[in-house]
N, C-alpha and C positions, 0 to 999 in steps of 0.2 A: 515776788522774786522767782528768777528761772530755778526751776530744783537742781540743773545742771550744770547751773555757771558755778565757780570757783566760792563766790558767797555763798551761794546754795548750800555745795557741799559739806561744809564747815557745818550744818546745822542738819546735817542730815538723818544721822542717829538720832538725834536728839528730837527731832519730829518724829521721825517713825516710834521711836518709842512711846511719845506720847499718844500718836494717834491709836496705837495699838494698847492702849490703856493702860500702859505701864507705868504709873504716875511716880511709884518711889524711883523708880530708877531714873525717870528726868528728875526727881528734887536733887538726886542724890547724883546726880549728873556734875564734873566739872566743868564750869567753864571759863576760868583761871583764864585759860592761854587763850580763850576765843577773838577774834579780830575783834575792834573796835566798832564796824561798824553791826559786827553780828549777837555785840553781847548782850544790847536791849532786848531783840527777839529770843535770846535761849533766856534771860531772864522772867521776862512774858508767860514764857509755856513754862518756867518754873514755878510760877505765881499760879497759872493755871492748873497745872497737876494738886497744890497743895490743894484748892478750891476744889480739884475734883476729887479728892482725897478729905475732905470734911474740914478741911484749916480755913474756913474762911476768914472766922474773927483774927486769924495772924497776918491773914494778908494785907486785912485793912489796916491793920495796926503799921505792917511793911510800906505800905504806900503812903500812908498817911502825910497831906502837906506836898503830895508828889502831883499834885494833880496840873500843874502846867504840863507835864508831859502827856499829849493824848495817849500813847498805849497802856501807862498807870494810871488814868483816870476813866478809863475802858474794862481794866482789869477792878479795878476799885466798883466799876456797875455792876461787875461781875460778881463781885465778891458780896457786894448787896442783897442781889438776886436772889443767890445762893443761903444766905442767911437768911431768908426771910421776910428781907426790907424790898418787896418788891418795887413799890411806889415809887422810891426813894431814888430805888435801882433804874427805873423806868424814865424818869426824870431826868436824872444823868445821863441815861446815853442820850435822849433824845437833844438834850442842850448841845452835848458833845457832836452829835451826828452832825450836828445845823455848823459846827466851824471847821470839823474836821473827818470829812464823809471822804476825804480821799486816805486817808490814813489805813492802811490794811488790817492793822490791829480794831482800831474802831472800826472797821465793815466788817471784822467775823465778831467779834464780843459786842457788836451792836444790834447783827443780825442776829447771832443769838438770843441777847434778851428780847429784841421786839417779838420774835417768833413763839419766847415761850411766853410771851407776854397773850397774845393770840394775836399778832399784829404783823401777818403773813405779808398781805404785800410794800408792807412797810419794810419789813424784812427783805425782801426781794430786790426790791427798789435799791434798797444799801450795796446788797449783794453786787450787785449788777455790777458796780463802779468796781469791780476789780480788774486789778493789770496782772492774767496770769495769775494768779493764788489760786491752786489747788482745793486747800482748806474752803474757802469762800465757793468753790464751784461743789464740793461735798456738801456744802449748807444747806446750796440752791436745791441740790438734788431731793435731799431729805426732806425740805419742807416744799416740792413739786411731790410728791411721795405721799407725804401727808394730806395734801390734797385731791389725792386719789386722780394729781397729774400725770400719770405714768410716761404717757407720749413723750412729756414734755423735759420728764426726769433722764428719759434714756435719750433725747437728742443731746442733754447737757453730756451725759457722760461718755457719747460719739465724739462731739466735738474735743471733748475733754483730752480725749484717748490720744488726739492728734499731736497735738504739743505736748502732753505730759505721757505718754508711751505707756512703761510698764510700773508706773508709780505707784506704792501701794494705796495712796487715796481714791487712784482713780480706782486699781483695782475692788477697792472696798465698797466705792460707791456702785459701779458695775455690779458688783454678786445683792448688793440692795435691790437693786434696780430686778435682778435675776431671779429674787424670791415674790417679787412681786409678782411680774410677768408669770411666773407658775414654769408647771411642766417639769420632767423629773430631772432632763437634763440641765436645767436650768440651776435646781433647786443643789446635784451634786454638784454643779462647778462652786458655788456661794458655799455650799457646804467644806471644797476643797480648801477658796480660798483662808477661810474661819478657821479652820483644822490648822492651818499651815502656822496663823497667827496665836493659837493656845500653845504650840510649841514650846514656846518662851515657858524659863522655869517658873514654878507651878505657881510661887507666890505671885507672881506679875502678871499672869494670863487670864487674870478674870473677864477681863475684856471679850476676849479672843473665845474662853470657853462661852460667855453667853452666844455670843455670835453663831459659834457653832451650835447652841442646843436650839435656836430658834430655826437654823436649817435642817436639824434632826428631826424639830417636829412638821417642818415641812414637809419632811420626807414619810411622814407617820411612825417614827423610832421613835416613841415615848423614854423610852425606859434608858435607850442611850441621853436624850435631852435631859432627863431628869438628873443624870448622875453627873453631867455635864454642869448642871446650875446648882448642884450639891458642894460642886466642887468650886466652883463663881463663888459662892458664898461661905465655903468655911475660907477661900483667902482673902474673902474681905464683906462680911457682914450686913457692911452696911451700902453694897453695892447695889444702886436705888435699881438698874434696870436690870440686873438678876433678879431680884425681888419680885418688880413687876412681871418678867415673864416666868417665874415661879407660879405666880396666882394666876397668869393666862394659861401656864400648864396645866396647874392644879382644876382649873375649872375643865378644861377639854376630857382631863380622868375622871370627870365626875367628886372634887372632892372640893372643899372647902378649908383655907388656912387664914382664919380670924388673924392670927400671930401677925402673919407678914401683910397684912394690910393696914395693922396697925404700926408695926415697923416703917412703913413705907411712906405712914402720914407722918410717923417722928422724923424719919430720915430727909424726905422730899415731901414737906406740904404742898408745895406748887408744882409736884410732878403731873406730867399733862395725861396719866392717867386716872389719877383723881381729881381734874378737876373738868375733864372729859364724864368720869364717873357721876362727880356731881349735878353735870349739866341735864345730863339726861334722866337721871334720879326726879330733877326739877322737872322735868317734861312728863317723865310720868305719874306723878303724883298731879298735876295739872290735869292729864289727861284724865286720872282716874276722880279728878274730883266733878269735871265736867258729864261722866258718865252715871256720877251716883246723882248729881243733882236730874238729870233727864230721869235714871229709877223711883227719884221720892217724886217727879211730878207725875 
């Protein structure tokens, strides 16, 4: 959808709040008086925010029986995912993707799970078929990112910039793209952009403050990051990727916090820093059992 056409506008807060990880405020978002053709999508991103918010098992209970409609049976993968049920979750989109890959709802909640599935260019592939969706070209970004595509992340978000201007997706995905690339100037603009989105009052900003303490520690400002993800987590506990860059803080200060790694497997067992963790755990205990058998011979 154009973000500037007349439908767009209609759902405009209502994205940006969500993107900006303001999830109560989309549940708690109305959308009563929304157009007809706009109330499935602000419904979507209110199913979304609950799931990002820890309500998965209400969502599915919500959807339940909804599943002719592709964007509820996308959100229902979602809501799988999220609990737990990855298989299951994995399943469903895949079946879903094969009838309805032109569906914008199925290419971002498809591309999602395939990605944290580890299922990159499967994910990619989906991505690709979008017409115009912002959200879907932020996907791409992040998982060209993850693959240590950088080139490939920053021509998305050139091109991106052209039709979507001064969008805060595109903006977001640009200071991504900015922490990567390095360099100080780079690191304050992504830092500006971050700042700008903790704004938001304080309950809602968790989002916004990780964002900014992950450019603080770019910048080598430990001590503002830290109070930065202090603050992420007393307005929401169980916010999986405060957590995680907690423990990537905690380890750069030289400390160790058992607590939130434990939190973080209760919180997000399939978060892709643990199971990143466990990959490599598997590699080297491989490696080290290969080295003691070469010392007993």
């Amino acid at each position: 959808m154009d973000p500037f056409s007349a439908e767009g506008a209609e759902l405009l807060n209502i994205n940006n709040a969500f993107n900006q990880g303001q999830y109560q405020n989309v549940i708690d978002f109305d959308i009563s008086a929304f157009a007809t053709e706009n109330a499935l999508a602000a419904r979507v991103l209110q199913l979304r925010a609950q799931i990002a918010s820890g309500q998965s098992d209400e969502v599915l209970a919500e959807v339940e029986g909804e599943d002719d409609v592709p964007d509820l049976a996308a959100v229902k993968a979602l809501a799988q995912y999220a609990a737990g049920n990855a298989s299951e979750a994995i399943k469903g989109a895949e079946a879903l993707i094969a009838v309805a890959s032109s569906n914008s709802t199925v290419q971002i909640l498809g591309g999602t799970i395939l990605q944290a599935a580890g299922k990159s260019e499967e994910a990619l592939s989906l991505l690709s078929k979008h017409q115009g969706n912002l959200e879907a070209v932020a996907l791409i970004v992040q998982i060209h990112l993850q693959q240590n595509r950088t080139e490939s992340a920053m021509k998305e978000v050139q091109a991106a910039r052209k039709w979507g201007q001064d969008s805060l997706l595109v903006n977001i995905a640009e200071s991504w793209v900015g922490l990567r690339v390095g360099g100080g100037e780079k690191y304050q603009q992504a830092f500006y952009e971050f700042e700008a989105m903790a704004q938001a009052p304080s309950n809602l900003a968790s989002k916004g403050l990780t964002c900014q303490a992950v450019a603080e520690i770019h910048l080598g400002r430990l001590p503002e990051a830290e109070a930065a993800l202090q603050q992420a987590l007393k307005n929401d506990p169980k916010d999986a990727e405060a957590i995680v860059n907690s423990i990537v803080l905690d380890f750069i200060s030289g400390k160790e916090n058992l607590d939130l790694v434990k939190s973080l497997h209760s919180i997000s067992p399939e978060h892709i820093h643990l199971t990143d963790l466990k990959e490599k755990s598997a590699l080297f205990d491989q490696a080290a059992t290969k080295y003691s058998a070469k010392v007993a011979s």
